[in-house]
N, C-alpha and C positions, 0 to 999 in steps of 0.2 A: 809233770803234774800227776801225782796219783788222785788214783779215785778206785771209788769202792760204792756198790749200789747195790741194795737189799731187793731182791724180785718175791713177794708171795701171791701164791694164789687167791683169789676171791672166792667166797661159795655163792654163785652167782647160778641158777641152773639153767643151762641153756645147751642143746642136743651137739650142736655145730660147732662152738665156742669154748674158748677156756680166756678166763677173765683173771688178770694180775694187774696190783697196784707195785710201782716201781719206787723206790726210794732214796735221799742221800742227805747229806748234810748241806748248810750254807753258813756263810759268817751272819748272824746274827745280830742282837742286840750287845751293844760296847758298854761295858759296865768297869768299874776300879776296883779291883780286890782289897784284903781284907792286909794287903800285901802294899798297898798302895800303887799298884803296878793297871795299866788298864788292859785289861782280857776282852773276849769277844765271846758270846755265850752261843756255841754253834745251835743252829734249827733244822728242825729235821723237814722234810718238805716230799710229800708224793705226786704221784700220775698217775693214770690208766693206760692200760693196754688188752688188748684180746687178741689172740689167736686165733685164727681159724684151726680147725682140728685136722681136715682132707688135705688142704693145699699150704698151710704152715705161714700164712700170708696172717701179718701181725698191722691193725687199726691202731693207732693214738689214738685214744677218746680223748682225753684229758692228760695235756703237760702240766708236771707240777711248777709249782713257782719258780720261775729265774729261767726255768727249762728250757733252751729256744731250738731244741730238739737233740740239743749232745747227748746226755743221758736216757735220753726215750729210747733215740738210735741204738744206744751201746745194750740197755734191757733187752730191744726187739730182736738183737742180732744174738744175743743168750739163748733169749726160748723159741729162735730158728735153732739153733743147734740143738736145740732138747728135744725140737721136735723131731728133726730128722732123726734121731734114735730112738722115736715113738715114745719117748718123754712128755708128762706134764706135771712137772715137779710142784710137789705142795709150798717149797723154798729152793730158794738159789740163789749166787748173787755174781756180780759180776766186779772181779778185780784187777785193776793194771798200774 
């Protein structure tokens, strides 16, 4: 299964923290094209996350819909590695 998740930063100000909303698609609502054929109209659906800034240790605030931690996981473990190379990217994403 591929997946593909959008990470941006939030302007959030907070001295200790750096705050990102994580993102991805889901199937949707099922609708019949113009085609006759029935399509499924993908949704986009986000979460929260924050970093710490010292220790790189990353909070779920908030899993987006359907989330039961797959994609929070796969964001948290991004911007661990952004952190280790003193990264706080304004965008990034993660793909496999």
């Amino acid at each position: 299964m591929a997946i593909y998740i959008e990470i941006f930063k939030i302007d959030k100000d907070d001295i200790n923290s750096v705050y990102y909303s994580y993102q991805f698609y889901i199937p949707g609502v099922k609708y019949i094209s113009t085609s006759g054929k029935m399509r499924n109209k993908p949704k986009k659906v986000s979460g929260l996350l924050k970093i710490d800034k010292k220790t790189g240790h990353v909070d779920i605030l908030e899993f987006a819909e359907s989330d039961q931690g797959f994609y929070a996981l796969r964001a948290a473990v991004t911007l661990i590695k952004h952190w280790q190379k003193g990264e706080f990217p304004d965008k990034t994403c993660r793909a496999s």
